[in-house]
C-alpha positions in Angstrom: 118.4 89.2 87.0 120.6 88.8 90.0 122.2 85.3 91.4 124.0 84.7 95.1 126.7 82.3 94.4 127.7 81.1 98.3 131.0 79.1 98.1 134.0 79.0 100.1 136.7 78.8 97.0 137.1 81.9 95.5 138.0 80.2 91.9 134.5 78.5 91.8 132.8 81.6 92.7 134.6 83.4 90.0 133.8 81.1 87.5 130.2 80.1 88.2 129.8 84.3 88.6 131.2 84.8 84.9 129.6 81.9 83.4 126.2 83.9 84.9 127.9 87.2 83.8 128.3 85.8 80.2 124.3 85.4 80.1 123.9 89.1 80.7 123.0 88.4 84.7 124.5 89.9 87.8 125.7 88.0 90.6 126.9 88.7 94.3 129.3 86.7 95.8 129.6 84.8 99.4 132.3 82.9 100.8 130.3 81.0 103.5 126.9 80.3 104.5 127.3 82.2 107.3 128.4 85.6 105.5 125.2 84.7 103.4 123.1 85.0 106.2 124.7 88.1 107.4 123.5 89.7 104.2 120.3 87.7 104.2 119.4 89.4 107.7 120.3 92.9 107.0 118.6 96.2 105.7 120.9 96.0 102.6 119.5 92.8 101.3 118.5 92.1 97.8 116.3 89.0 97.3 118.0 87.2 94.0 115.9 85.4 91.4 117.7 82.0 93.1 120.7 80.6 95.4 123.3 78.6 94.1 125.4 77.0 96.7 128.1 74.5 97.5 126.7 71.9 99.7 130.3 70.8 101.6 131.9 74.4 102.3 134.0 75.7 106.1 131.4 76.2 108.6 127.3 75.7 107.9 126.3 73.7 105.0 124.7 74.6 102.0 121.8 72.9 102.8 121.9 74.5 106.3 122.1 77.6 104.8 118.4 77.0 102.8 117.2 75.7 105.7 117.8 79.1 107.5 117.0 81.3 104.4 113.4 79.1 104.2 112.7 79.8 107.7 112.6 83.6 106.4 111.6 83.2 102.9 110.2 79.6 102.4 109.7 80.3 98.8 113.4 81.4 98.0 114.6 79.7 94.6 117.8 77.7 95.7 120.2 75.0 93.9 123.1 72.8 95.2 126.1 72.7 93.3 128.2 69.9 94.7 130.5 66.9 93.7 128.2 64.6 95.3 124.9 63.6 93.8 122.3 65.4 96.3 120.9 62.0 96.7 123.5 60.7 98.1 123.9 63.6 100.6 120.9 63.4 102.4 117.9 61.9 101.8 115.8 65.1 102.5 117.4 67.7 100.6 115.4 67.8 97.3 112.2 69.1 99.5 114.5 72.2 100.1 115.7 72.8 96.5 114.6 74.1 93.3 117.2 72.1 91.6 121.1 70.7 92.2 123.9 70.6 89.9 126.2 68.0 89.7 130.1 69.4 89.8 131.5 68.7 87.1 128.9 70.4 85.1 128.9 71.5 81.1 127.7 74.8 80.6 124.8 74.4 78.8 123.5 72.1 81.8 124.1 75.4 84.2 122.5 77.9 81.1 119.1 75.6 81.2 119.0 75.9 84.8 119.4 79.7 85.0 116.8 79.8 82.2 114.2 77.8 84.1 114.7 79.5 86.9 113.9 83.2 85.3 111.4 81.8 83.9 110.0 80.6 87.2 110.6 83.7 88.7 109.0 86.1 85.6 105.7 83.8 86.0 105.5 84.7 89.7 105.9 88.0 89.2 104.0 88.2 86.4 100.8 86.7 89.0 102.3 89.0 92.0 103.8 92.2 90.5 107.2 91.8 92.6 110.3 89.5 93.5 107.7 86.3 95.2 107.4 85.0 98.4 104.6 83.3 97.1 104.5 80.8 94.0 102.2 79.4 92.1 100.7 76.1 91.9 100.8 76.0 88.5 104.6 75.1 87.5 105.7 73.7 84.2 109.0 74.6 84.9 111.1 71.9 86.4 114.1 69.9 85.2 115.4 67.4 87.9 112.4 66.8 89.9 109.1 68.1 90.7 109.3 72.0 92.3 109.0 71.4 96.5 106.6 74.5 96.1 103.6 72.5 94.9 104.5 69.0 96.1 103.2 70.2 100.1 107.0 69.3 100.8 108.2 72.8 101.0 109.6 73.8 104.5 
């Protein structure tokens, strides 16, 4: 299963890539939102089962970042990793994620979350046949709040 770690410091990239690595899943790295979208837009793009992204990085937030990638691909799998409780970021950012994660973070909290996001991603595929733009209504798969997909909050 592939992951797109967007951050702008290289060591937390590296890190959060071989903590994903260690689980037997690839990763491709970005060092800003906007090289993200770069990628995002071209004819070399590979959709990842999710996004994980620093909310406070050089340039675009990672918020901002979703934002765009939704416009796109509103059913894109993404999760903040920040220092800051998303709650305290801005008061609309859980309709555009799957999940956040709080910096510091144990790993077992960032193994769950990979976990729940495969499986999120094998049920919609399982109903579709490919990678989804399209996800079910039926999810039994969240940990931090309930999915944006199926509370009519997704943008």
């Amino acid at each position: 299963m592939l992951f797109h770690i967007v951050d702008d410091l290289p060591e937390l990239r590296d890190i959060l890539s071989s903590l994903i690595a260690s689980k037997g899943h690839d990763t491709k790295q970005f060092d800003s939102a906007e090289s993200y979208l770069k990628y995002f837009n071209s004819a070399a793009f590979i959709a990842p089962v999710a996004i994980l992204s620093d909310y406070m990085m050089t340039g675009k937030t990672g918020l901002q970042l979703i934002k765009a990638v939704r416009e796109k691909s509103p059913y894109q799998k993404a999760v903040i990793v920040s220092g800051t409780p998303c709650s305290e970021l801005d008061a609309s950012i859980e309709a555009y994620l799957c999940y956040s994660l709080n910096k510091p973070y144990h790993m077992q909290e960032l193994f769950d979350l990979l976990d729940v996001l495969i499986q999120c991603e094998q049920s919609c595929q399982r109903q579709t046949g490919r990678h989804t733009d399209f996800c079910h209504t039926d999810c039994s798969h969240g940990l931090d709040h309930p999915c944006p997909f199926h509370s009519g909050d997704s943008k």
